[in-house]
ROTORSE-989325 format. One record per residue (C-alpha): residue number from 0; residue in one letter; chain; z, x, y. Coordinates in nm, 4 decimals, always signed. Last residue first. Layout:
# residues N
NUM	A	A	Z	X	Y
...
***
This chain:
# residues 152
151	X	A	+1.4971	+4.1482	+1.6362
150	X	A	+1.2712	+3.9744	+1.9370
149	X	A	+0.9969	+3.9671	+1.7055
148	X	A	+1.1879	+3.7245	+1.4662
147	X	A	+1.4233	+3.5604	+1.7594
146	X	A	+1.0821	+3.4382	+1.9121
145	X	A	+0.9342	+3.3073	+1.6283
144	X	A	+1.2666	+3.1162	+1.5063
143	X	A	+1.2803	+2.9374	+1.8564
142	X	A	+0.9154	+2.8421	+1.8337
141	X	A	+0.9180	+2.7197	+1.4731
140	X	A	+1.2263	+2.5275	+1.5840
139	X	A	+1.0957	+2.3738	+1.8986
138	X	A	+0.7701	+2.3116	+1.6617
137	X	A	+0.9530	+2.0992	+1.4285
136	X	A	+0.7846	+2.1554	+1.0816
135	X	A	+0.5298	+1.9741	+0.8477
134	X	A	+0.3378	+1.7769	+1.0898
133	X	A	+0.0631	+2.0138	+1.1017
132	X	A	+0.1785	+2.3199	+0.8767
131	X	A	-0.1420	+2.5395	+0.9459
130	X	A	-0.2123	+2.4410	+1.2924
129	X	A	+0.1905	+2.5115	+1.3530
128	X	A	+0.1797	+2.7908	+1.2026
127	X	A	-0.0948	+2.9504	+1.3105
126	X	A	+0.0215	+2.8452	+1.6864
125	X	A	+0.3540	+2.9795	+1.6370
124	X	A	+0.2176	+3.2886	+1.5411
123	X	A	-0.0146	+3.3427	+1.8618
122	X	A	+0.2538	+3.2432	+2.1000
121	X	A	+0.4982	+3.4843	+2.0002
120	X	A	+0.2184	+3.7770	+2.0863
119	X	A	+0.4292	+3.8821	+2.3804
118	X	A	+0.6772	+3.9407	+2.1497
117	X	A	+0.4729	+4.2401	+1.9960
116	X	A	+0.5526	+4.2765	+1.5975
115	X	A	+0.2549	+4.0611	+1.5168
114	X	A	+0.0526	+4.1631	+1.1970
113	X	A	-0.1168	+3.8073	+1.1780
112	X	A	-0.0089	+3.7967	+0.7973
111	X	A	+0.3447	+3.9783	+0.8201
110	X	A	+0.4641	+3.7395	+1.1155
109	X	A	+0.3095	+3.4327	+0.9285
108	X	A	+0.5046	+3.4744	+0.5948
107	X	A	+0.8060	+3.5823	+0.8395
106	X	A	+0.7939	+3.2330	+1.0287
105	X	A	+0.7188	+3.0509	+0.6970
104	X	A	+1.0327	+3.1988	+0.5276
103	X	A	+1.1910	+3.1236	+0.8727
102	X	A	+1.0380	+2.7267	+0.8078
101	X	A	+1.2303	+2.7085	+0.4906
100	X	A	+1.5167	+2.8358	+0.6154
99	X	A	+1.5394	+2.5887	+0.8670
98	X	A	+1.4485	+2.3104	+0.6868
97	X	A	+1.0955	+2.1629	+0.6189
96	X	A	+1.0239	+1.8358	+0.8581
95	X	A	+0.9793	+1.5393	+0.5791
94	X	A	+0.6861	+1.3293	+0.6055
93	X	A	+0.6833	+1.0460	+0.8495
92	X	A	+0.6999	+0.6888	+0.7122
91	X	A	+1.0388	+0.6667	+0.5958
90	X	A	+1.1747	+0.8100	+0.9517
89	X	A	+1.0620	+0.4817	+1.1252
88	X	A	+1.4323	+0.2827	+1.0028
87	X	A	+1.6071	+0.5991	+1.1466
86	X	A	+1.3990	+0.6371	+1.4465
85	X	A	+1.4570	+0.2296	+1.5046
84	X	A	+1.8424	+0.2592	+1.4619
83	X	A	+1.8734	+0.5351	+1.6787
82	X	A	+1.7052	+0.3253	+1.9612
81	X	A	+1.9065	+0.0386	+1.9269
80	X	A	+2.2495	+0.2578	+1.8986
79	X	A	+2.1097	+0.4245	+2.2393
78	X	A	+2.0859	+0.0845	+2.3893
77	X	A	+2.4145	-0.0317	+2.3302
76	X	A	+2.6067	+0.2941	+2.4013
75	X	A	+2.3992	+0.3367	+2.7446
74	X	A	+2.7008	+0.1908	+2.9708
73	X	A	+2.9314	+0.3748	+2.7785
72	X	A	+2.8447	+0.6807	+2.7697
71	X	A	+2.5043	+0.7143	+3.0159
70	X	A	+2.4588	+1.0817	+2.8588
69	X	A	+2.4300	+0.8364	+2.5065
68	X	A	+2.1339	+0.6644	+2.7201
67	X	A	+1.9869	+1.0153	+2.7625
66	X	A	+1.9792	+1.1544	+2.3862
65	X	A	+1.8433	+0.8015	+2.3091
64	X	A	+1.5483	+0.8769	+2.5356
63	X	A	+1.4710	+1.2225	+2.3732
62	X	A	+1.4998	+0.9917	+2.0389
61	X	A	+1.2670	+0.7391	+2.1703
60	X	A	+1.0057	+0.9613	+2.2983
59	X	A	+0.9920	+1.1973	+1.9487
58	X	A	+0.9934	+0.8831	+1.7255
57	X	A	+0.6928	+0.6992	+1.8998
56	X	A	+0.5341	+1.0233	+1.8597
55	X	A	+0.6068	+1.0629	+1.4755
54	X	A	+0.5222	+0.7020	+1.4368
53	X	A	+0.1798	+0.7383	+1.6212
52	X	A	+0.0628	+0.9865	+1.4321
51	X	A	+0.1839	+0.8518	+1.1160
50	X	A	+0.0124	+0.5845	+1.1796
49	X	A	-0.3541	+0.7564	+1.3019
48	X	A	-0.3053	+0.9630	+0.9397
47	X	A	-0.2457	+0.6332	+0.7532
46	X	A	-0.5473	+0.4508	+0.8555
45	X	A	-0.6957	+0.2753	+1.1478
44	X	A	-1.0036	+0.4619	+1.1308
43	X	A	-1.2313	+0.7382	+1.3371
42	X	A	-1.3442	+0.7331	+1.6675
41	X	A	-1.1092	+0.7004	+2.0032
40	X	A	-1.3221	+0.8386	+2.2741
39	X	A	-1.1525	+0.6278	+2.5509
38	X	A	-0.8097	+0.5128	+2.3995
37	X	A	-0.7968	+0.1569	+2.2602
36	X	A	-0.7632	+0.3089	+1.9584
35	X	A	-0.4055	+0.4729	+2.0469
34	X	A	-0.3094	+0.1632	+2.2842
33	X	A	-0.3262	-0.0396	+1.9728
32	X	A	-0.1677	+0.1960	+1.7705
31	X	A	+0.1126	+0.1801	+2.0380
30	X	A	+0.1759	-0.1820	+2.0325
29	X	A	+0.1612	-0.2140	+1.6252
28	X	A	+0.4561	+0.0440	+1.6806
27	X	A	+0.6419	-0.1561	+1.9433
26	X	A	+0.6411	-0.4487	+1.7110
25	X	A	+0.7440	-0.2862	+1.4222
24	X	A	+1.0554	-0.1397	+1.6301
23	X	A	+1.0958	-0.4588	+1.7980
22	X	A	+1.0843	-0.6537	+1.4239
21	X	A	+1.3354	-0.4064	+1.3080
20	X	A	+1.5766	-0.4533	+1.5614
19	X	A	+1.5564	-0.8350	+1.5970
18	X	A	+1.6309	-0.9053	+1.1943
17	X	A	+1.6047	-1.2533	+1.2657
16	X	A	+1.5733	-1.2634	+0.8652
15	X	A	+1.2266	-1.4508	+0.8249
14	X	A	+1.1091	-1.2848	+1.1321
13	X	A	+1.1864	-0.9432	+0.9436
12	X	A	+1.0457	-1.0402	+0.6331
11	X	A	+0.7342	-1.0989	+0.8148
10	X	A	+0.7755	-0.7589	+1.0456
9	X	A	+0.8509	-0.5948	+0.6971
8	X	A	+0.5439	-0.6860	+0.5579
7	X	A	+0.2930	-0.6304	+0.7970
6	X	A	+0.4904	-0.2754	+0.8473
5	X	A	+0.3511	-0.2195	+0.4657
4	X	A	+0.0083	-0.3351	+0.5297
3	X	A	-0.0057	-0.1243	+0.8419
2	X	A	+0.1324	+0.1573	+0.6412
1	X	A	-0.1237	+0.1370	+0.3385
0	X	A	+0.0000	+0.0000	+0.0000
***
């Protein structure tokens, strides 16, 4: 079963339920794929690949925003708890990030194959990597981890 068949589902079962959080999140996810191929020079298929896209942006912006509702305390508790709940119940669909000592063995792997040892070339690896291991690992990490490697 695709995604979009699968969130078809869930929004349904979700009505049926007055489960409010999940049907927003589903709902704000069918909004963004249609904003996505709405795009000028949008080609391709509504498939998988353009929903996972979407998902793992969706999930980026509203867990940056969470971050600054629970800065609000108290007066952002209620929204941040919404927002955690919908990265959370989104998570299924992405594909899981490698750890952090996964993605150092891929840092080092990457290191030894471009034959960088000039921090100035930091850029270059975490490019490789991150072209290489599209969707895979968090790039703040992979960045972080390059520059401490040729830093060392």
């Amino acid at each position: 079963m695709s995604i979009q068949e699968e969130l078809a589902v869930e929004l349904k079962d979700a009505l049926k339920s007055s489960d409010r959080n999940r049907k927003d999140a589903i709902r704000a996810i069918e909004t963004e794929v249609s904003r996505a191929k709405a795009e000028p020079g949008f080609e391709g298929e509504i498939d998988d690949d353009l929903y996972r896209t979407v998902i793992s942006s969706y999930v980026k912006k509203m867990t940056k925003s969470r971050l600054e509702y629970e800065g609000l305390g108290e007066r952002g508790e209620q929204m941040a708890s919404k927002l955690a709940y919908e990265t959370d119940y989104l998570a299924r669909w992405l594909p899981q990030m490698l750890d952090e000592t996964a993605t150092k063995e891929l840092v080092y792997a990457a290191i030894t194959e471009l034959s960088v040892d000039d921090p100035k070339q930091a850029g270059k690896v975490v490019g490789h990597i991150m072209a290489s291991h599209k969707g895979e690992v968090d790039g703040g990490l992979v960045n972080r981890l390059v520059r401490e490697a040729l830093n060392a």
